[in-house]
C-alpha positions in Angstrom: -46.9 32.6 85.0 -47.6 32.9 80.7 -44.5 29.9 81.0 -46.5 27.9 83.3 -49.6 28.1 81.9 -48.1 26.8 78.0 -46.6 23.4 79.9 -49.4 22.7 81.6 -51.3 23.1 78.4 -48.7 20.8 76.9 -48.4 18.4 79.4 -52.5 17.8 79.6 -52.1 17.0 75.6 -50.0 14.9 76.5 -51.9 12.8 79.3 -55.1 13.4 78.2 -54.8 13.7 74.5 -55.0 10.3 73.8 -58.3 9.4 73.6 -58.9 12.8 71.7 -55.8 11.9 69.2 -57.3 8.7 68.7 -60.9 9.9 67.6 -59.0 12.5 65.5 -57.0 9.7 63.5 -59.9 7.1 63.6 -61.9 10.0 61.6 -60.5 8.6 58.3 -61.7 5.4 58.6 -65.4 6.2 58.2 -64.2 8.2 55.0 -62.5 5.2 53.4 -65.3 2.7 54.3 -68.2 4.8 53.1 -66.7 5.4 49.8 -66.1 2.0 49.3 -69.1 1.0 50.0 -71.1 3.6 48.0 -68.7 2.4 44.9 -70.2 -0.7 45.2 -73.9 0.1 46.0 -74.0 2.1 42.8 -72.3 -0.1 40.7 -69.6 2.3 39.9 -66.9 -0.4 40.2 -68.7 -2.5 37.7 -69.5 0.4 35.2 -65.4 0.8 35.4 -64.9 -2.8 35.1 -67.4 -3.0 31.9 -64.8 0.2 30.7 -61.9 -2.3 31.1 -60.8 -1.6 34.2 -59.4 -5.0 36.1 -59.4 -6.0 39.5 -55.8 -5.2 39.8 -55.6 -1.7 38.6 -58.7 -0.7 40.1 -57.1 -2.2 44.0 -53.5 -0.4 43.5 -56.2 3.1 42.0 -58.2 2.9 45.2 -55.4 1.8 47.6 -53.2 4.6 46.4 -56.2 7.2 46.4 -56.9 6.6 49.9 -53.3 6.4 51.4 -52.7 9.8 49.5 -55.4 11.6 51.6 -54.9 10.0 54.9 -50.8 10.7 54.1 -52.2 13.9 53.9 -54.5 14.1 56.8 -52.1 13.0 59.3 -49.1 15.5 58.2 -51.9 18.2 58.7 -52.6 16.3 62.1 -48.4 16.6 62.6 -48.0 19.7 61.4 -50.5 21.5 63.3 -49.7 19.9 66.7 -45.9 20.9 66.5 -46.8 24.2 65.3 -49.6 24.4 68.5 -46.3 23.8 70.5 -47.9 20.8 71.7 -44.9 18.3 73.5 -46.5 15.3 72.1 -45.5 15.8 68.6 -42.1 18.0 69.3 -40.8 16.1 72.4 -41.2 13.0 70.1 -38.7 11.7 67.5 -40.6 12.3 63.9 -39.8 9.3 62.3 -40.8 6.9 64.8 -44.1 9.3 64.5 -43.9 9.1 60.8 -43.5 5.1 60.9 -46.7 4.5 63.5 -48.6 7.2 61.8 -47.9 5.1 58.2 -47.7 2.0 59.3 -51.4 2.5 61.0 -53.1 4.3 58.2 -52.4 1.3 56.2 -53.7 -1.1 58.1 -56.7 1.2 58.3 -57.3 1.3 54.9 -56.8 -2.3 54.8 -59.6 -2.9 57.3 -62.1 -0.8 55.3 -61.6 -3.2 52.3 -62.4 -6.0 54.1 -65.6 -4.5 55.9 -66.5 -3.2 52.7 -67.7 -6.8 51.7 -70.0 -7.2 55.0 -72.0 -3.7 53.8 -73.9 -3.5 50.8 -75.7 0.2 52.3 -73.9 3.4 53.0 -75.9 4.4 55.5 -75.4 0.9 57.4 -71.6 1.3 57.1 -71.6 4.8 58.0 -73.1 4.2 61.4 -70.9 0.7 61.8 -67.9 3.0 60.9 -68.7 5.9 63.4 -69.6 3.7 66.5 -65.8 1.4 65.7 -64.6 5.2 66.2 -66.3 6.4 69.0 -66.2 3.2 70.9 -62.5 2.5 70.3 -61.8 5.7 71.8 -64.0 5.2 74.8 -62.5 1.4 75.1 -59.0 2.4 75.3 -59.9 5.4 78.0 -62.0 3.1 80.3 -60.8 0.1 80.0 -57.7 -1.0 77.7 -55.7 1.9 79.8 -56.0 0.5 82.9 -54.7 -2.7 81.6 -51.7 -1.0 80.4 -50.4 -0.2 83.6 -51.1 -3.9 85.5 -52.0 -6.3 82.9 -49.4 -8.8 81.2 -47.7 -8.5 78.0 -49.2 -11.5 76.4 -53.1 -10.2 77.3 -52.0 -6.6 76.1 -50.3 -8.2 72.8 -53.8 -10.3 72.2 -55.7 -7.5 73.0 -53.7 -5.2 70.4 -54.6 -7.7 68.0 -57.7 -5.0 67.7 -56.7 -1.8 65.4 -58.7 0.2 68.0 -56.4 -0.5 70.9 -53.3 -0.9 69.0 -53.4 2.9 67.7 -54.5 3.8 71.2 -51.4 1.9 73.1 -49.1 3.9 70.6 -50.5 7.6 70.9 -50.3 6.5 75.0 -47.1 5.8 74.4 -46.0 8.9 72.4 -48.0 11.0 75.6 -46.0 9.2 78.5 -42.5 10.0 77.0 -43.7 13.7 76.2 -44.9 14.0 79.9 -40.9 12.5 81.1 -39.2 14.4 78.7 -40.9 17.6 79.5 -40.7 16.6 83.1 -37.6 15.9 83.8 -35.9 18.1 80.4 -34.8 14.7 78.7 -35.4 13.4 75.1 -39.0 12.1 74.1 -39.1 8.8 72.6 -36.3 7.8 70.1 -35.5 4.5 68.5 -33.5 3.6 71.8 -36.0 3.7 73.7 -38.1 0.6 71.8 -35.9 -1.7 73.6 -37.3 -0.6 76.7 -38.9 -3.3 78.9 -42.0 -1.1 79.5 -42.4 0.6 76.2 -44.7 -1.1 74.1 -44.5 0.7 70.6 -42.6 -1.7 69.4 -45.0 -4.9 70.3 -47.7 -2.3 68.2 -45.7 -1.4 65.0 -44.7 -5.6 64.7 -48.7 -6.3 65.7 -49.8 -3.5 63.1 -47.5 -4.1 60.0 -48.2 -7.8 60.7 -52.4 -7.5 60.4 -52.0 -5.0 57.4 -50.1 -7.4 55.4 -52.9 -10.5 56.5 -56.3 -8.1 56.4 -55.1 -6.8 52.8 -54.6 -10.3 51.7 -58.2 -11.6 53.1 -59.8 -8.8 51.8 -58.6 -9.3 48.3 -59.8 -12.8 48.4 -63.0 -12.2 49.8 -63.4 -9.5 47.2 -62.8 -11.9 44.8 -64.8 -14.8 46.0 -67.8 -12.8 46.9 -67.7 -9.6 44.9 -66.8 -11.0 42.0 -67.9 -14.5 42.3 -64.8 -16.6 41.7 -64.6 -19.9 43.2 -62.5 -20.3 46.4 -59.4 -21.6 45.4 -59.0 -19.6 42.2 -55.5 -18.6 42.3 -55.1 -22.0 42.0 -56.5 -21.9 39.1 -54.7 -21.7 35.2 -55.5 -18.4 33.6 -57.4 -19.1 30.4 -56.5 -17.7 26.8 -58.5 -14.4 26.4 -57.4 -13.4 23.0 -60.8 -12.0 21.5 -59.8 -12.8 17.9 -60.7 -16.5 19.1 -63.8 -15.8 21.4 -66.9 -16.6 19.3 -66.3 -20.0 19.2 -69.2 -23.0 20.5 -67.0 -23.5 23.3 -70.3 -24.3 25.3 -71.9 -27.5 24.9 -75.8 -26.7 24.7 -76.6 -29.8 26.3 -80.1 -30.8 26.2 -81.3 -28.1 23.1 -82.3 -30.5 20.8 -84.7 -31.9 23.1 -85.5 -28.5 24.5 -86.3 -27.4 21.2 -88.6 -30.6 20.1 -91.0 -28.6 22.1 -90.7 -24.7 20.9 -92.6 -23.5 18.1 -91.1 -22.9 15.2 -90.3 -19.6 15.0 -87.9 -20.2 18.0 -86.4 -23.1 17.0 -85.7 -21.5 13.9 -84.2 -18.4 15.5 -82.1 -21.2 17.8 -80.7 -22.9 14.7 -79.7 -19.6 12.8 -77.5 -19.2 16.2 -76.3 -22.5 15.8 -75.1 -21.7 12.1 -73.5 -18.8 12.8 -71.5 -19.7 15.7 -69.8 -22.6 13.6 -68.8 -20.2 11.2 -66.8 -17.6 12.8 -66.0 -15.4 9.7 -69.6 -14.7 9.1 -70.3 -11.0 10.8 -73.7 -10.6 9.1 -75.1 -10.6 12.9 -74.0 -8.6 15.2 -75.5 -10.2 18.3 -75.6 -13.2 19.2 -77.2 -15.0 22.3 -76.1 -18.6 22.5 -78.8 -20.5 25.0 -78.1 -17.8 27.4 -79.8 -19.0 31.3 -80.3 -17.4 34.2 -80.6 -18.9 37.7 -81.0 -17.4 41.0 -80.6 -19.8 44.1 -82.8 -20.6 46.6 -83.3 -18.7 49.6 -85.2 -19.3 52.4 -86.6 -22.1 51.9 -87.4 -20.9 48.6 -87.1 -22.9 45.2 -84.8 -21.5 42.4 -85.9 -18.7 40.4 -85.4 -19.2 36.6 -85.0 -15.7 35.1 -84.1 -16.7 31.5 -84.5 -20.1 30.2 -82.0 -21.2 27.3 -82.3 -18.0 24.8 -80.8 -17.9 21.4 -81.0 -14.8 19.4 -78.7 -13.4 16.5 -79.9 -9.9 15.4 -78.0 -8.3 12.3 -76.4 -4.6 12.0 -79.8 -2.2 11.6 -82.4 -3.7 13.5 -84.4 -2.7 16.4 -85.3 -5.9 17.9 -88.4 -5.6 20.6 -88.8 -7.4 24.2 -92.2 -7.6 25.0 -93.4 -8.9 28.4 -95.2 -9.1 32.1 -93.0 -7.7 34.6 -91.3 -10.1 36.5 -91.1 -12.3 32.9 -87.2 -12.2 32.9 -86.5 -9.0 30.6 -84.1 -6.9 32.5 -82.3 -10.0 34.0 -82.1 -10.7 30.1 -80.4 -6.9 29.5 -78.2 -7.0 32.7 -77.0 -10.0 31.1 -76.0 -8.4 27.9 -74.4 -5.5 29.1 -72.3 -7.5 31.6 -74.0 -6.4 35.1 -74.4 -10.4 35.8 -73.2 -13.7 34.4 -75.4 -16.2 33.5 -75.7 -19.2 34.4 -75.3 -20.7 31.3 -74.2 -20.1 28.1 -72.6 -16.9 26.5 -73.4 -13.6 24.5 -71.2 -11.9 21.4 -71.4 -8.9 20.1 -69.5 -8.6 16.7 -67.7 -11.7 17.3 -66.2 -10.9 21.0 -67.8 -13.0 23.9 -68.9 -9.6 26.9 -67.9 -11.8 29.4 -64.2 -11.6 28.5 -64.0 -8.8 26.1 -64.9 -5.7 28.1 -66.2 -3.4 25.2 -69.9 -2.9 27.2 -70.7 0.7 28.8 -73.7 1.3 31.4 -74.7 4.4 31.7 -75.1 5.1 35.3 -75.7 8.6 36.6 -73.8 11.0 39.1 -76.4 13.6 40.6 -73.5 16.0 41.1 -72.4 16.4 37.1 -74.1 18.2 34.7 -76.1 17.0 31.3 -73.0 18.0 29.3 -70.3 17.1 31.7 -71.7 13.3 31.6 -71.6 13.2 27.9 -67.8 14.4 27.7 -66.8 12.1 30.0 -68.7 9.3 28.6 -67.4 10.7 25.0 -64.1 10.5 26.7 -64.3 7.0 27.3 -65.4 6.3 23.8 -62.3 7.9 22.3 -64.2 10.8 21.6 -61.5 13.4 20.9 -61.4 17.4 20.3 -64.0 19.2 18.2 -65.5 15.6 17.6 -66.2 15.4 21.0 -67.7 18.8 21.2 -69.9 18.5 18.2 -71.1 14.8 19.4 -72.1 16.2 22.4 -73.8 19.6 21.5 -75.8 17.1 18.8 -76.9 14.8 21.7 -78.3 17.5 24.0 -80.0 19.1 20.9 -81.6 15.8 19.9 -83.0 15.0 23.3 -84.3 18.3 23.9 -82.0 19.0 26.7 -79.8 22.1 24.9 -82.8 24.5 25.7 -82.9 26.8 28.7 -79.8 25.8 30.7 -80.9 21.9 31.4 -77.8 20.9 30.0 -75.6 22.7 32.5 -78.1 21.8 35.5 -77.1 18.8 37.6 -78.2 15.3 36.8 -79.6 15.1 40.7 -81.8 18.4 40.2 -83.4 16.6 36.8 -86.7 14.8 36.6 -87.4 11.6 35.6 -88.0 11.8 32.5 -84.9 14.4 31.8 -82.6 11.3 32.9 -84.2 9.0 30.7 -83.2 11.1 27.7 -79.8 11.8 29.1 -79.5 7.7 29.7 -80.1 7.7 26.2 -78.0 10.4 24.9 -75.0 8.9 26.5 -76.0 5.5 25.5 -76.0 6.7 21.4 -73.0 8.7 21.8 -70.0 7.6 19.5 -71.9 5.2 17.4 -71.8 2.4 19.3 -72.8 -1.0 17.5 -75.3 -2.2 20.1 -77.2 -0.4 22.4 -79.7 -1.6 25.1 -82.7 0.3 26.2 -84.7 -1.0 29.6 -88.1 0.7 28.8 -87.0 3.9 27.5 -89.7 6.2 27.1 -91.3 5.3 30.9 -92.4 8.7 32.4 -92.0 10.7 29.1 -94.3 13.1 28.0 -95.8 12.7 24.6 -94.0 15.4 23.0 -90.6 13.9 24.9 -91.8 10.7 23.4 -91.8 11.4 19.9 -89.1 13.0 19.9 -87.1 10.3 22.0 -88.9 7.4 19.1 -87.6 9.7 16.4 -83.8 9.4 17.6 -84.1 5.9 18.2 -85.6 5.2 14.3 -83.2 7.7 13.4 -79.9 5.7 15.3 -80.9 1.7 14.3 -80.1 2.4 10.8 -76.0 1.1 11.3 -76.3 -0.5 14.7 -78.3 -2.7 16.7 -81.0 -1.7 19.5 -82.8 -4.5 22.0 -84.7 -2.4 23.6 -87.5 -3.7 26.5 -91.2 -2.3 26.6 -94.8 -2.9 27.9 -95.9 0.2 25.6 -97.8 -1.9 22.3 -97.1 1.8 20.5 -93.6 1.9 21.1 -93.0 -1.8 19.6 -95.0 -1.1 16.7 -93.1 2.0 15.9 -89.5 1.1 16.8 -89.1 -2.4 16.1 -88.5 -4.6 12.9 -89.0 -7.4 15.1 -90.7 -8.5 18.7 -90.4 -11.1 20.9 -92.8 -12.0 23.7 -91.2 -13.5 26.5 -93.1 -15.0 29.7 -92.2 -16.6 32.7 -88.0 -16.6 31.4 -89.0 -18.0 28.0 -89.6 -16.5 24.5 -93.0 -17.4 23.6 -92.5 -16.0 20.0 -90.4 -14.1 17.2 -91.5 -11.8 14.5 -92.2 -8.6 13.0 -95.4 -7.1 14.7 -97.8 -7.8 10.8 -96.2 -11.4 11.2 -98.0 -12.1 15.1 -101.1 -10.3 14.4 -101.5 -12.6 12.1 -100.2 -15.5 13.8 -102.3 -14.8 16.9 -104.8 -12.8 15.7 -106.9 -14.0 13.4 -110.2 -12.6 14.2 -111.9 -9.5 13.7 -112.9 -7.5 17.2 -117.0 -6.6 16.6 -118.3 -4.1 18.6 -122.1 -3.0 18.8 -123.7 -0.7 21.7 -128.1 -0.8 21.4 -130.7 -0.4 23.8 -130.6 -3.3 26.6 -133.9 -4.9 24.9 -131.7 -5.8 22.2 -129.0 -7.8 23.1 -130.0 -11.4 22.4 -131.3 -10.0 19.2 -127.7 -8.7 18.5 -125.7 -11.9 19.9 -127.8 -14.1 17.3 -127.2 -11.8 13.7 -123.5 -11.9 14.9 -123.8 -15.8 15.2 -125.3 -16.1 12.1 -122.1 -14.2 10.4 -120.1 -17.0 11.9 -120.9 -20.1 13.8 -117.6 -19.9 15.9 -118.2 -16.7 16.9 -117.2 -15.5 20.6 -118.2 -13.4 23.3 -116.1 -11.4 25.3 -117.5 -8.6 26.8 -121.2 -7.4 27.8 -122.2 -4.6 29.4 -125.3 -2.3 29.7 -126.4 -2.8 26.1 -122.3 -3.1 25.1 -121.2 -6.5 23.4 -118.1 -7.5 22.2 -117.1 -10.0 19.3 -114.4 -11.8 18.2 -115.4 -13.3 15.0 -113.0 -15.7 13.1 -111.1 -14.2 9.8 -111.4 -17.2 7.5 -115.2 -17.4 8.4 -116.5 -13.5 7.4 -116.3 -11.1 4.6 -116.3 -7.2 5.9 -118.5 -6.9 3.1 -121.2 -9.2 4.6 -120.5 -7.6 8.4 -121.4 -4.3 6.5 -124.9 -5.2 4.9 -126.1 -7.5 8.2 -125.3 -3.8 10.6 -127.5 -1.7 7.7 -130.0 -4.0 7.6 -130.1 -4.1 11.7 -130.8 -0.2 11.5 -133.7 -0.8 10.0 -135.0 -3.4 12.5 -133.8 -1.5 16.2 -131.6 1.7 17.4 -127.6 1.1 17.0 -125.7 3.8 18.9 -122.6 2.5 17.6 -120.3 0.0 16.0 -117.3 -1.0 14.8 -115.1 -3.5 13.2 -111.5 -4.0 13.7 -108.2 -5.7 13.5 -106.6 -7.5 15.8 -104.1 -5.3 17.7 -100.4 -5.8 19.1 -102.2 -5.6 22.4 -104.4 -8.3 21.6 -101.4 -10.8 20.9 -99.8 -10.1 23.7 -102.7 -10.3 26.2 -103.2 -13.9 24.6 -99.8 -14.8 24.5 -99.5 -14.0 27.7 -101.8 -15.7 29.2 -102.1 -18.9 27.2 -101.6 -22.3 29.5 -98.0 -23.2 30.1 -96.6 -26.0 28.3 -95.8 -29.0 31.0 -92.5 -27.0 33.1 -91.2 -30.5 34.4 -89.9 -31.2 30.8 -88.3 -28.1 30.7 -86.8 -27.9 34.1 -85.1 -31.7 32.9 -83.2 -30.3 30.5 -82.3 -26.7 31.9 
């Protein structure tokens, strides 16, 4: 009776283990598609690309990665089943098992790849994945089995053209000769029995090693056309020279600057032909970066017009300054840094940093964040990949933490996902800093800090520009001022102006700001002694006995502004006054929202 009992165990995991076996291998492919896609929503691959990883090396990493674990899945899957007793897997010959098994997972792996492109969520594909699984099961139970049985061989050959019902007609298969052999005490299948008129394993092995070779090849080029945005036919195309000891070369024709830059002011046309100079001249490395008419152009969708991001921007910064990026939001400033740290091309034009063009000379790091590492463990590894070695490693690190204020009271041991805001802001900055790079970009740096955090945070940044260079983006007025040797405004993808923050206060602000606050009764009475300082005097603000002044520099003495408010005590009641200079704020306000120059021009020669 026990004897009975263990072959009709055997014999049902035989017939009806099939749809069961294939949910069980189908499992992986979920795995493998989810990890590619969560690769690619948070930018991993690119951070590893900006590390010098190729395309190449990072397909045969990932392609090897993956057939490791499902090599290893499946011999559990074998393992356990001949171990169970199970006739499927013993009644079977193992290397026709260990040929399907392979010969599927591959193709498997292959058809994540090429899905990967279609998802850009890990949620989406995880559901896409899991309903491919479930539904190919149910498919091949309630439908595709039938067919087996009356169908012809060319609809069942088309229809194993889908990797769902091609794993399914081999595990059905493996189960019928499991059920003969154990029925009738013969051998399972062997590789004799693929000649058989009615055994279909070997249509399924040709049909699967056949769509693993063609889905790996597509989903290479697809990666390659839409992931990394080469053109269609570009194995066509010649490989170019990529030496970097001959990168920063004018290779770019800047077609259409000279006439662009007829209508910039002259602090930007200045800074466009100190670019100029330096790029025909490519032993002089007083400048470390260099931005050589760099635009940015995002197509149409929609029936939308382009967006232009950036509009032709030439910059050269030298070794020790902290150059400031001042702007609305939506003005073109992180399309700008994305740019420079290699996230996206531009459209036009190129970037060097110390002579190597980033576009070909992968020296750029981003500093992305995984929640499940620790503070410390994300500045070893990024150490790591600086060449950080040893005790110089260790000492680099411990220094970091203790500069950011992150050494104190276990945060550096924490995970990143358990940090706040602000705590992964310093440690973006930490890792950014850490082995002396020589340029570092900051995206708003201090957003969300607390004061203290602030300071402190300011005080490494001072402390770090002194033998590299920092481009760094704000909207906080005190941060520029305290960080920057020199700012630039930039609005609507265009910078407005370039200088040090003394140099655009008094380019754009050259008035005093009067304030007075008297009774009501009083106002005309104050309005006219402040005209009678200065003639061009203006207005901007009144409110409950509140007025404020802008009153031209070249026009008043502080001295005279002085003696007029003393004498006015004596004529009605001041609650208060004041005089000041223009602030950073005030530039930028009215740089910011001065008219547009005529965009048609522009757009001409963009």
């Amino acid at each position: 009776m026990p004897k009975s009992r263990s072959v009709n165990k055997m014999d049902f995991a035989s017939l009806a283990g099939t749809i069961f076996f294939t949910w069980i291998v189908l499992q992986l492919f979920p795995v493998v598609l989810t990890a590619i896609v969560y690769e690619k929503e948070q930018r991993l691959r690119i951070m590893m690309k900006m590390h010098g990883l190729g395309d190449g090396p990072y397909w045969m990493i990932s392609y090897a990665y993956f057939l490791t674990i499902s090599a290893l899945y499946m011999l559990c899957f074998v393992g356990f089943g001949s171990m169970l007793g199970l006739s499927y897997f013993n009644e079977n010959d193992y290397s026709i098992q260990f040929v399907f098994y392979f010969i599927y997972i591959n193709l498997q792996i292959a058809l994540a790849f090429l899905l990967a492109s279609v998802f850009s969520d890990t949620r989406t594909a995880t559901v896409a994945a899991y309903i491919f699984v479930f539904g190919s099961g149910l498919l091949g139970a309630f439908f595709f089995e039938h067919l087996i049985k009356d169908a012809s061989r060319s609809l069942l050959v088309f229809l194993e053209l889908y990797p769902g019902f091609s794993l399914y007609r081999g595990l059905y298969e493996l189960g019928q000769y499991a059920i003969e052999a154990k029925s009738l005490e013969t051998h399972g299948m062997t590789w004799e029995n693929l000649n058989d008129s009615y055994n279909g394993m070997r249509d399924v092995l040709v049909i699967m090693g056949f769509e693993w070779l063609v889905l790996l090849l597509l989903a290479y080029y697809i990666d390659q056309v839409v992931t990394c945005g080469k053109g269609p036919l570009f194995f066509l195309q010649n490989s170019r020279n990529k030496n970097p000891s001959t990168l920063r070369m004018p290779t770019l024709q800047r077609q259409g600057s000279k006439a662009f830059g007829d209508m910039e002011k002259l602090d930007i046309s200045n800074e466009r032909e100190k670019v100029e100079k330096l790029l025909q001249d490519p032993n002089d490395k007083s400048h470390v970066v260099i931005c050589d008419n760099v635009k940015k152009v995002y197509p149409g969708r929609d029936g939308n017009p382009e967006k232009f991001a950036v509009r032709g921007l030439s910059l050269a910064l030298p070794r020790g300054e902290c150059f400031g990026m001042l702007g609305p939001s939506g003005a073109g400033k992180t399309s700008f840094i994305e740019m420079m740290i290699g996230l996206t091309k531009p459209t036009f034009g190129t970037s060097y940093v110390n002579g190597l063009d980033i576009f070909h000379a992968f020296g750029t790091n981003c500093s992305l964040l995984w929640e499940t590492l620790t503070g410390r463990e994300h500045l070893l590894f990024y150490g790591r990949l600086k060449n950080l070695k040893g005790s110089v490693l260790t000492n680099a690190v411990e220094e970091s933490l203790k500069n950011l204020n992150l050494f104190h009271g276990g945060v550096a041991d924490k995970q990143a996902g358990q940090y706040s805001g602000g705590m992964k802001r310093r440690l973006s900055v930490a890792i950014s800093l850490i082995g002396n790079p020589i340029a570092v970009y900051m995206d708003e740096p201090s957003t969300g800090l607390d004061p203290a955090s602030r300071n402190t945070l300011w005080n490494v940044i001072k402390l770090a520009k002194q033998d590299r260079v920092i481009i760094l983006t704000t909207h906080s007025m005190e941060e520029a001022e305290f960080l920057c040797d020199r700012l630039g405004i930039f609005v609507d993808g265009r910078m407005q102006c370039i200088g040090n923050p003394k140099e655009l206060r008094g380019r754009y602000g050259g008035s005093y700001v009067f304030q007075m606050t008297t009774n009501s009764d009083h106002e005309q009475e104050v309005e006219d002694m402040v005209m009678n300082l200065s003639p061009n005097t203006k207005r901007v603000y009144l409110l409950a006995g509140t007025q404020k002044f802008e009153l031209p520099k070249d026009e008043v003495r502080i001295a005279e502004v002085f003696q007029t408010i003393e004498h006015a005590k004596t004529r009605f009641t001041v609650y208060a006054w004041g005089l000041a200079d223009t602030t950073l704020e005030d530039v930028f306000i009215k740089v910011a929202s001065s008219p547009r120059k005529i965009e048609s021009n522009v757009l001409s020669t963009d």
